[in-house]
Structure formats: structure tokens, C-alpha cells
BAKOLKOL-651779 format. One line per field, with one value per residue: residue number from 1; x, z, y of N, C-alpha, C in turn. Coordinates in Angstrom, 1 decimal. Each point is the difference from the previous one (the first is absolute). Layout:
BAKOLKOL-651779
num: c(NUM, ...)
nu: c(X, ...)
nw: c(Z, ...)
nv: c(Y, ...)
cau: c(X, ...)
caw: c(Z, ...)
cav: c(Y, ...)
cu: c(X, ...)
cw: c(Z, ...)
cv: c(Y, ...)
END
This chain:
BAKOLKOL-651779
num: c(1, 2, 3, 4, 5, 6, 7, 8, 9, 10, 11, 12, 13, 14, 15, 16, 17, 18, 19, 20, 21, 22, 23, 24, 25, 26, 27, 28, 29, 30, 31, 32, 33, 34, 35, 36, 37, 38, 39, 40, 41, 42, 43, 44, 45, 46, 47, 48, 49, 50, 51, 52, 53, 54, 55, 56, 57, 58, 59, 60, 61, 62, 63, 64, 65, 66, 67, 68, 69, 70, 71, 72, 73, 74, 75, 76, 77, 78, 79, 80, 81, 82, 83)
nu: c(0.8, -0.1, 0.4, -0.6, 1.2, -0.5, 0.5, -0.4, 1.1, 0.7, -0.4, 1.2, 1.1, -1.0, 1.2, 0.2, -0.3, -1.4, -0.4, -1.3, 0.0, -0.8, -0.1, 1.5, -0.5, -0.6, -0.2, 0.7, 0.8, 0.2, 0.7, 0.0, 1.5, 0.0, 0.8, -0.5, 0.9, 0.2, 0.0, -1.0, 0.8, -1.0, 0.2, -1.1, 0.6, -1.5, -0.6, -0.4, -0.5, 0.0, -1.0, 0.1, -0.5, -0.7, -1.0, 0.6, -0.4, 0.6, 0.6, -0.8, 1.3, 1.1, 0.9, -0.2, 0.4, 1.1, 0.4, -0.2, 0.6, 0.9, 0.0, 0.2, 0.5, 0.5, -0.1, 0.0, 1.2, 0.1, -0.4, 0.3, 1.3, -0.3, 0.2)
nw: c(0.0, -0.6, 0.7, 0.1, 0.8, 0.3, -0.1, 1.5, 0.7, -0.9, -0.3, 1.1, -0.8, 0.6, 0.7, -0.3, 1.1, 0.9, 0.4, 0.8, 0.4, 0.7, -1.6, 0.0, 1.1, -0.6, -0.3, -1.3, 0.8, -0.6, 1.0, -0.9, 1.0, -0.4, 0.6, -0.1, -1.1, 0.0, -1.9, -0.2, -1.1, -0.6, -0.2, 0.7, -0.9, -0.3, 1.2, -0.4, 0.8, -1.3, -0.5, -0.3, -0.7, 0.0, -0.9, -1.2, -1.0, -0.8, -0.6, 0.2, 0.6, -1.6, 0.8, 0.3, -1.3, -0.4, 1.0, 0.0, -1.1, 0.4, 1.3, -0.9, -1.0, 1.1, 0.9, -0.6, 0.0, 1.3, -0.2, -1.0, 0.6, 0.7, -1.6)
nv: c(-1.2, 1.0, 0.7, 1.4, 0.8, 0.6, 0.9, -0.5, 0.7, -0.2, -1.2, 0.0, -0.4, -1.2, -0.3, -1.4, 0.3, -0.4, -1.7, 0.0, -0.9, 1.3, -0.6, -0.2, -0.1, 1.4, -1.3, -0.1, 0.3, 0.9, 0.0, 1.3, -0.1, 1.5, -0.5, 1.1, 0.3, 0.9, 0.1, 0.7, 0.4, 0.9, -1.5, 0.1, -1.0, 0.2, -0.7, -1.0, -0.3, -1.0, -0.3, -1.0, -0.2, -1.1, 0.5, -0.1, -1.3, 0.6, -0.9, -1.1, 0.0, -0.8, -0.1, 0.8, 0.8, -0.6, -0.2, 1.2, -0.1, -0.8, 0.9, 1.1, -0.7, 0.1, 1.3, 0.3, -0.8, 0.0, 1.5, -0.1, -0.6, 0.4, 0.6)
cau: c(-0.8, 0.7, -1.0, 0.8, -1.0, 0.1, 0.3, -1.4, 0.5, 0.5, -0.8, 1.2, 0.7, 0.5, 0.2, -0.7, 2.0, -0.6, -1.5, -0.4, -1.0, -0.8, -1.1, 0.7, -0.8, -1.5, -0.4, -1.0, -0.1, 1.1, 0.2, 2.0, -0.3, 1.2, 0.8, 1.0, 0.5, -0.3, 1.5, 0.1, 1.5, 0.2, -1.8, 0.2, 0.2, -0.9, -0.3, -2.1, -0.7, -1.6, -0.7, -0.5, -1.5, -0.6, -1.2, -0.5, 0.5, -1.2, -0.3, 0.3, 0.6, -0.3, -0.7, -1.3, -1.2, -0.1, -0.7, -1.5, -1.0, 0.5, -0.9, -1.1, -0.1, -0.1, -1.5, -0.9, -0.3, -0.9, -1.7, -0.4, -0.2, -1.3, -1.3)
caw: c(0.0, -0.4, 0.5, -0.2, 0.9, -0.1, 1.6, 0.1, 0.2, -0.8, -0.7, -1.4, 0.4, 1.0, -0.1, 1.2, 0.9, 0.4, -0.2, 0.5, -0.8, 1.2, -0.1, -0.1, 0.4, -0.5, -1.3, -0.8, 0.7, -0.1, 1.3, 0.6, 0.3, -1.1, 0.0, -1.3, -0.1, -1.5, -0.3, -1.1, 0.0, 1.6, 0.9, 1.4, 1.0, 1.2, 0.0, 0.1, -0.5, -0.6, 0.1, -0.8, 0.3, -1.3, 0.2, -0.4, -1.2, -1.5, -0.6, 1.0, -0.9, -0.6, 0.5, 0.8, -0.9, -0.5, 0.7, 0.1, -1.0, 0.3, 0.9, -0.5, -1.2, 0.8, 0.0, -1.3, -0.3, 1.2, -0.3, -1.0, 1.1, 1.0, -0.7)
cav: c(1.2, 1.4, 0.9, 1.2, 0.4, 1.7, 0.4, 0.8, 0.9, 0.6, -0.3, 0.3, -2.0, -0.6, -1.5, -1.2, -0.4, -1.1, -0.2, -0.6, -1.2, -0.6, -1.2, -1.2, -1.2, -0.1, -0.5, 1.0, 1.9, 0.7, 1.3, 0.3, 1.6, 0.0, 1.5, 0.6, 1.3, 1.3, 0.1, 1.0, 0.9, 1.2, -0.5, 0.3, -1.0, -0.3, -1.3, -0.6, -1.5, -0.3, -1.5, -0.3, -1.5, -0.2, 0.1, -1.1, -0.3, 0.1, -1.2, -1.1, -1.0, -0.9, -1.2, 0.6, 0.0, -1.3, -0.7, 0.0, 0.0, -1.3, -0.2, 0.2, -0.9, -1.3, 0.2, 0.1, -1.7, -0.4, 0.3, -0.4, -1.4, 0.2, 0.1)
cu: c(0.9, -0.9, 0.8, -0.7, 0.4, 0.1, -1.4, -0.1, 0.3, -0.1, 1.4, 0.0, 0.3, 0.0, -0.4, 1.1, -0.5, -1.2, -0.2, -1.2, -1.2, -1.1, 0.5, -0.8, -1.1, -0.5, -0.6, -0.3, 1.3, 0.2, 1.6, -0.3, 1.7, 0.8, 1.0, 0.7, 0.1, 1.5, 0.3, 0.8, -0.5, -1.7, 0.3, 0.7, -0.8, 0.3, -1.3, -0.2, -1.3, -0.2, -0.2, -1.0, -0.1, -1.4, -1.2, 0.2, -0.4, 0.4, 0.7, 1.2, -0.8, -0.5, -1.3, -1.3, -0.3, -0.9, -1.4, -0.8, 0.1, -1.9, -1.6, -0.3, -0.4, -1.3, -1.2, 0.1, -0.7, -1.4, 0.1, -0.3, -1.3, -1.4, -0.3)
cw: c(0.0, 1.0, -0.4, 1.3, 0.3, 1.6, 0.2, -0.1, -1.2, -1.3, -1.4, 0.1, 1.3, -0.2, 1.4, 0.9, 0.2, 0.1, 1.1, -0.4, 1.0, 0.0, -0.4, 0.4, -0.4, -1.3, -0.9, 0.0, -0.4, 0.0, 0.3, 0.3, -0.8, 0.7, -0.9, 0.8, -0.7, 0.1, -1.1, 0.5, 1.1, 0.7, 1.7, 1.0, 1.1, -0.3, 0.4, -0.1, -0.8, 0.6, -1.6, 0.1, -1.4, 0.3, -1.1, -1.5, -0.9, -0.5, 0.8, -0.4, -0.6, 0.9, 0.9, -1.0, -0.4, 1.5, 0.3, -1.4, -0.1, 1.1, -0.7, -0.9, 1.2, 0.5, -1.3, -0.2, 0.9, -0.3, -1.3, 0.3, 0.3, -0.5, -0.8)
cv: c(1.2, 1.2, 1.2, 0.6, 1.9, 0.3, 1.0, 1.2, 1.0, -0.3, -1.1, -1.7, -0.1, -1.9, -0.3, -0.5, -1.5, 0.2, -1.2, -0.8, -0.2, -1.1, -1.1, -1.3, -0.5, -0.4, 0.7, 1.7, 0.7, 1.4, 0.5, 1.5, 0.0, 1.3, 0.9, 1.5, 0.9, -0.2, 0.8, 0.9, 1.2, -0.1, -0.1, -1.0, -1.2, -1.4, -0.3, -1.5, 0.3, -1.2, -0.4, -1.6, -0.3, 0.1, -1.4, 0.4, 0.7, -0.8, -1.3, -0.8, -1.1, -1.3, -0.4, -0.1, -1.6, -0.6, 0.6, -0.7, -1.7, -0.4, -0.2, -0.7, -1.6, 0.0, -0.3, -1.3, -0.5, 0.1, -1.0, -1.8, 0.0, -0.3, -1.8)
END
């Protein structure tokens, strides 16, 4: 993953010194706090934690789609069984 990130402050380049992973344990959840610095040539120097999360997909990975439509073709044989 590539991130660009802007100093709050000043708005100039800032990089990522570290990052904390506070949902490491949590299945499926992804949760970092990022800490950065301004390093733009005459930017203020600040330092800030973000957060960053995932909020959800716009498109489902590949293998995900295959298995729902796998569910569904199995389903539809079942009702069809039945009759």
C-alpha cells in the first residue's frame, strides 16, 4: 500500500517514522495509528499521529466473488432437487 501524507499543519510533505497496529488481534479489522513528520524544506517541522482503518470494499476480492456464486449455483441445485 502507497500512502501520501500532508502535514496538518502546514499542509507541506510529511513521512511516516512508525506505525502502530492497534487491531492486530482482531480478525478481519484493520486499524493503525501512523506517526509522521513534516519534512518539507521550510515546513514547520510538526509531528501528529493519524489513524488509518479500513472501512469496506468496492469490489470483493476474486476469490470471495467465486465462492459466493459457487453458493449460489449449489443453492439453486438443492431447490431444483426438491421438486
Amino acid at each position: 500500500m502507497s500512502v501520501r501524507v500532508k502535514c496538518p499543519r502546514c499542509k507541506g510533505k510529511a513521512i511516516i517514522t512508525n506505525s502502530n497496529d492497534l487491531a492486530k488481534d482482531i480478525k478481519d479489522v484493520f486499524y493503525k495509528e501512523l506517526y509522521v513528520q513534516c519534512v518539507e524544506k521550510d515546513g514547520c517541522g510538526a509531528r501528529a499521529v493519524f489513524g488509518m482503518e479500513f472501512k469496506h470494499y468496492i469490489n470483493p476480492p476474486q476469490s470471495d466473488v467465486y465462492d459466493m456464486a459457487r453458493a449460489l449455483v449449489n443453492q439453486q441445485n438443492e431447490l431444483d432437487l426438491k421438486r
